[in-house]
C-alpha positions in Angstrom: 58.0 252.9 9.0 56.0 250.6 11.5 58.6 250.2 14.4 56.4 246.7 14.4 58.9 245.0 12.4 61.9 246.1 14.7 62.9 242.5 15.6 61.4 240.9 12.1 63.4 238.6 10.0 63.9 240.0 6.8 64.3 238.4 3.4 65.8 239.8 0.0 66.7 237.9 -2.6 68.3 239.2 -5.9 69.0 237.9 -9.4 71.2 240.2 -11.4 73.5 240.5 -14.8 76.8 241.2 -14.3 78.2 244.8 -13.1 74.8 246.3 -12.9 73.8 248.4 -10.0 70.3 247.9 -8.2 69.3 250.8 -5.8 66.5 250.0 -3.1 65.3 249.7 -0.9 63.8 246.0 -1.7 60.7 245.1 -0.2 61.0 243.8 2.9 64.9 244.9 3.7 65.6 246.0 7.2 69.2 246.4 9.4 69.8 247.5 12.6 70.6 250.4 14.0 74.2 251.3 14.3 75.7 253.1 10.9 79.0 252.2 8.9 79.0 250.9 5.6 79.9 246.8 5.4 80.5 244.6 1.9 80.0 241.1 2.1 81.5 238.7 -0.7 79.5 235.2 -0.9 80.9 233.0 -4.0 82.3 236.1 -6.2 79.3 238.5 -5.9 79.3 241.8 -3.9 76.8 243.0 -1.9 77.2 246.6 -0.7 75.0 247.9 1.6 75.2 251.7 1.6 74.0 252.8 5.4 74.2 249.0 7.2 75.4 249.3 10.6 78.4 247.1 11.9 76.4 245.3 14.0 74.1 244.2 11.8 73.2 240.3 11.7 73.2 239.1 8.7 74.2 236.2 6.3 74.3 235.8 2.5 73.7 232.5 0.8 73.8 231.6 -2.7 70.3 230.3 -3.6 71.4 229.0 -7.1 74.5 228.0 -8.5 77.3 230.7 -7.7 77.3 232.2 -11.5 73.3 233.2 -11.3 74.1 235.9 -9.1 71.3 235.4 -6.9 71.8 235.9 -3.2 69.6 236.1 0.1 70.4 238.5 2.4 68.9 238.1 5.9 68.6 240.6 8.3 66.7 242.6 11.6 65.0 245.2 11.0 64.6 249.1 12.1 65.5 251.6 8.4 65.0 250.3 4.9 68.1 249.7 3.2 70.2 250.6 0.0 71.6 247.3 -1.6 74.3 247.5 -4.6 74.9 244.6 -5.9 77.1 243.2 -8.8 79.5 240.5 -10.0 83.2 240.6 -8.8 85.3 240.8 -12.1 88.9 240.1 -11.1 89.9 240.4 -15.2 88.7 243.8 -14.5 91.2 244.6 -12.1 89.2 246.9 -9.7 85.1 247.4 -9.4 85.1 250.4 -6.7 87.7 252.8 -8.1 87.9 256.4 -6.2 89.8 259.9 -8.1 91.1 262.0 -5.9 91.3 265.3 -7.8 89.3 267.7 -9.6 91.6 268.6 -12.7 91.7 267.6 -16.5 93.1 264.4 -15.6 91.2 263.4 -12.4 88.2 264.2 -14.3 89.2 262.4 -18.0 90.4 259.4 -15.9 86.9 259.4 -14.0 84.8 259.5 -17.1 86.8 256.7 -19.0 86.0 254.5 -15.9 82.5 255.1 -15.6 82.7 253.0 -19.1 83.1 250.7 -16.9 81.3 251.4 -13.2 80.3 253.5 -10.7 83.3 256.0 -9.8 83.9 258.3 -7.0 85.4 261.6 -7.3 87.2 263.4 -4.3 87.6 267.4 -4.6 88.9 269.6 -2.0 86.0 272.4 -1.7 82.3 272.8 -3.0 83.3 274.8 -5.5 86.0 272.5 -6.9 83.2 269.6 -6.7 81.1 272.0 -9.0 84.1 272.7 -11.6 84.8 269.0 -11.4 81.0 267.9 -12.2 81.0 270.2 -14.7 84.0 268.9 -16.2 83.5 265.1 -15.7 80.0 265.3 -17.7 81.8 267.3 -20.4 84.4 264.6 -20.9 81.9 261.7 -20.8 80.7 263.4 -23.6 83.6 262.5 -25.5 83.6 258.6 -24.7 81.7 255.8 -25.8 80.0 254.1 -22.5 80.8 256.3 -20.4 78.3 258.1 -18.3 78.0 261.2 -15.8 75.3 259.3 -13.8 77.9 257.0 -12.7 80.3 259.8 -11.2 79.7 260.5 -7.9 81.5 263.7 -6.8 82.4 264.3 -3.1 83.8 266.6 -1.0 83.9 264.2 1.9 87.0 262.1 2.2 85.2 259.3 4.3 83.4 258.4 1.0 86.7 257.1 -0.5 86.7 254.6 2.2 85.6 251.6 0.6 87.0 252.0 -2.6 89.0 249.2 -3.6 91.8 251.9 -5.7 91.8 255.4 -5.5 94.0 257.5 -8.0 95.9 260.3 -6.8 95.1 263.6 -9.5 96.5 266.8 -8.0 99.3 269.1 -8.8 102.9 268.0 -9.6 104.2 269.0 -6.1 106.0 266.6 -4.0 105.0 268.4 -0.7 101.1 267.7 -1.9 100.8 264.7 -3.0 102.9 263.5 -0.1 100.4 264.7 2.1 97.5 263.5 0.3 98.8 259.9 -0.6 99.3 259.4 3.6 95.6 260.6 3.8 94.1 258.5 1.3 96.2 255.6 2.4 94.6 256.1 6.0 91.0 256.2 4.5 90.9 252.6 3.8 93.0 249.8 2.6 92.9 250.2 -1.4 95.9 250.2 -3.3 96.7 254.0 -4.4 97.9 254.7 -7.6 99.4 258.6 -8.0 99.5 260.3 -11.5 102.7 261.9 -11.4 104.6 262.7 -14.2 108.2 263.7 -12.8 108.4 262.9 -9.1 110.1 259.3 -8.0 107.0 257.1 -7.0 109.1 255.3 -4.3 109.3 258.4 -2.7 106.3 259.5 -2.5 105.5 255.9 -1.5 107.1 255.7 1.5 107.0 259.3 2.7 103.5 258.7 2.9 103.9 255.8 5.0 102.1 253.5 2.8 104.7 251.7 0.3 103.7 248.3 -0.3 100.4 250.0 -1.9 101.4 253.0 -4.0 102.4 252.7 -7.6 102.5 255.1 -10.7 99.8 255.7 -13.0 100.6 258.2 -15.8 98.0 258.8 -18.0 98.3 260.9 -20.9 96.4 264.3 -21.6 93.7 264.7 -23.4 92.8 261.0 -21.2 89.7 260.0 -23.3 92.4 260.1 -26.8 95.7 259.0 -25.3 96.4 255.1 -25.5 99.2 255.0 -23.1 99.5 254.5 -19.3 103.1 254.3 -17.6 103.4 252.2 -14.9 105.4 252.5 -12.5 105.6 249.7 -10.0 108.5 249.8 -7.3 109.4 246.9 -5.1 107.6 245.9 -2.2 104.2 246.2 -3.5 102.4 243.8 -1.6 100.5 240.8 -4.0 98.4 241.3 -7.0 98.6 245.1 -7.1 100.8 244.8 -10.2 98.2 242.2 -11.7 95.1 244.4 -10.9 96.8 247.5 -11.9 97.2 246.5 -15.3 94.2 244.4 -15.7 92.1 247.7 -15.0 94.4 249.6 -17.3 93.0 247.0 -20.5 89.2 247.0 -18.8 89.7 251.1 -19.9 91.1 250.3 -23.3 94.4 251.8 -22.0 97.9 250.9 -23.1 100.0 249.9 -19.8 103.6 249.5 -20.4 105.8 249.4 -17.1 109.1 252.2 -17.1 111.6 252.2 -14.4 110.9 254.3 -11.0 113.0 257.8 -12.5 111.5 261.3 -12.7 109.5 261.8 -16.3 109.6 258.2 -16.7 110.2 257.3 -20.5 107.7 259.8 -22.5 108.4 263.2 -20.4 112.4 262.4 -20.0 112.5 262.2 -23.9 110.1 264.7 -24.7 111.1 267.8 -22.7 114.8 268.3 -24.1 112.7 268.7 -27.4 109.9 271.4 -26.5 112.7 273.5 -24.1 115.0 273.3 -27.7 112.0 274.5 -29.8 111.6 277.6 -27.0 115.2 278.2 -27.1 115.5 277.9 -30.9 113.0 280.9 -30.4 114.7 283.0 -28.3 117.7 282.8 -30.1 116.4 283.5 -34.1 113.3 285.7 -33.0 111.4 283.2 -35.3 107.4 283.2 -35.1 105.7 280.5 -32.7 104.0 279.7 -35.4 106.6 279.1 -37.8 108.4 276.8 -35.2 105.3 274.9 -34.7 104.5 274.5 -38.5 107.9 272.8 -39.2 107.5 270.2 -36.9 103.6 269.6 -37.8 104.2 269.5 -41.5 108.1 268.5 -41.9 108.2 265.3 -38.7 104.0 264.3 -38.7 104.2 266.1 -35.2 100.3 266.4 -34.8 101.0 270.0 -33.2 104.1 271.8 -32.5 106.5 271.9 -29.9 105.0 275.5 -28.5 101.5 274.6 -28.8 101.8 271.1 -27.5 103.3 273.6 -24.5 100.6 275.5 -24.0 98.6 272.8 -24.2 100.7 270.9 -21.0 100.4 274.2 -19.3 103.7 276.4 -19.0 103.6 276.4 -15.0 103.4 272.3 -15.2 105.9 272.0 -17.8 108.3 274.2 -16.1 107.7 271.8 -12.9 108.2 268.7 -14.8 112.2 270.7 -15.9 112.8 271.4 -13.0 112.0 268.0 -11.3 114.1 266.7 -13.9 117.1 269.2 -13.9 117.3 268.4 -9.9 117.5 264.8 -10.7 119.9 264.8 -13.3 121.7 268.1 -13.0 121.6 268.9 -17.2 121.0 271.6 -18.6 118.3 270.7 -21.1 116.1 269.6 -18.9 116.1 273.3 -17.0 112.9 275.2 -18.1 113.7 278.0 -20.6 114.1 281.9 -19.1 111.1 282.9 -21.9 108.9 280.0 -20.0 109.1 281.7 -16.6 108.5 284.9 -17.7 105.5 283.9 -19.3 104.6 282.4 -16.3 105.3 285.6 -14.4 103.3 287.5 -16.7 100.2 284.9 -15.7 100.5 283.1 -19.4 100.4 279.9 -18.6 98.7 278.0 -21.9 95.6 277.3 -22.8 94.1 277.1 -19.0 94.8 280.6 -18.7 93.9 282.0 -22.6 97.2 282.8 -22.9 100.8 281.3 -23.8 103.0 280.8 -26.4 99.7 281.9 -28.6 96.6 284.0 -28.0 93.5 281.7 -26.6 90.8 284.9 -25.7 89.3 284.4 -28.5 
């Protein structure tokens, strides 16, 4: 690069469709030399300018009408620039969304949004990022629009930063996600939305010191299939989180329907009694798992049995999801079964692990 144009004025000027993505640099696009990502918003577009320094001097003015999408961005020069660019969609509800997580659900959540737009995806280690790529390409698979391409996986919190919502994915453990809801609530200053299925959200909200932006998203497993988010939004959330929450909720064909702030919500408070009955229904007649399953399946339209649809949960996270429950309400059939825990003691824990209720080797 000729260190000639150091202390040229720089032109670009773009004309782009709405929620596309243009990767540069563009001729003639050159920033200073201090590094820290900035957005700048003129008239409902976005510009994001991947390694632009804070001190940058710069302006953006629309050189059409504000729907064209066309902006000029002037700045001095010194390193060629990467410019995203893209219409803000407020019925949309979010355009930068962030998963912090590298499970079934982090992973199905991130591919259904990448139907939408670019997504980041957090994971703790390398080889957690590599299970999680892995996984995220195999689940975009399964949905129309969406595309791996648009993943970006990280194992670098700082890249969360300018997210404008960043969903919580990691196990059902009040302890963790405490500690990782106050860390991504430090990153930055999107709302945080935290998949729990059993824990109180207005707990977790405030222990983390950040609850006039935390609120409950509980999507469904297998993500791509199920139509229903619960959402759980306590009091104090500071304006429009309820309105974006749910407008990016329809943006990924999802269900929203809001249930009060109580462990297992609506869907796991009901539907727990009913698969710790089936398990106890077995250890009481000795009956077959898969005669149990099979009258439920083909005697109530169950699409799979109570034991199955167990394995399929995973035994440890069912038996966490009980217990959170028993704590909170103290009855008995919300405890976790004594044939569940040794299962788990014996390193059967579903599917996951090839093992369960059922055989899964092979």
């Amino acid at each position: 690069m000729s260190r000639e144009r150091i202390h040229a004025i720089a032109q670009i000027e773009m004309t782009m469709p709405a929620n596309t993505t243009m990767y540069g640099p563009p001729e003639g696009c050159w920033v200073c030399e201090t590094f820290d990502p900035i957005q700048i918003q003129p008239n409902g577009i976005t510009v994001h300018i991947e390694n632009a320094p804070s001190t940058i001097i710069a302006t953006t003015t629309p050189a059409a009408a504000p729907n064209t999408g066309r902006i000029s961005l002037w700045a001095r020069c010194s390193i060629p620039v990467i410019v995203r660019a893209s219409r803000v969609n407020e019925s949309q509800g979010y355009e930068r969304p962030g998963i912090a997580g590298s499970g079934a659900i982090a992973c199905g959540v991130a591919a259904i949004a990448s139907g939408v737009g670019d997504v980041r995806l957090w994971a703790r280690s390398d080889q957690s990022a590599w299970r999680a790529e892995e996984r995220a390409e195999a689940e975009c698979k399964k949905v129309d629009d969406a595309a791996a391409r648009r993943i970006r996986v990280t194992t670098d919190m700082s890249d969360l930063a300018d997210c404008d919502l960043i969903v919580e994915s990691v196990k059902e453990d009040l302890e963790i996600k405490v500690e990782l809801l106050r860390t991504l609530g430090d990153v930055g200053d999107a709302d945080v939305a935290t998949t729990t299925s059993s824990l109180p959200v207005r707990e977790l909200a405030e222990r983390s010191g950040h609850p006039d932006r935390i609120f409950g998203l509980h999507v469904f497993n297998p993500v791509q299939r199920m139509e229903l988010v619960e959402l759980c939004l306590p009091d104090g959330l500071r304006d429009g989180v309820a309105a974006r929450a749910r407008a990016w909720c329809a943006a990924l064909e999802k269900t929203p329907v809001e249930v009060p702030d109580q462990p297992g919500f609506v869907v796991n408070r009901l539907l727990f009694p009913y698969l710790f009955d089936a398990v106890r229904l077995l250890e009481r007649t000795g009956m077959p798992e898969a005669d149990v399953d099979a009258c439920m399946h083909l005697g109530a339209g169950h699409p799979m049995g109570p034991l199955r649809l167990l394995d399929f949960i995973g035994l440890d996270v069912a038996a966490a999801i009980g217990q959170s429950l028993f704590d909170d309400t103290e009855e008995e059939r919300y405890r976790p079964p004594g044939r569940i825990e040794e299962l788990i003691g014996e390193g059967k824990l579903g599917r996951k692990s090839d093992a369960g209720f059922y055989d899964y080797g092979g």
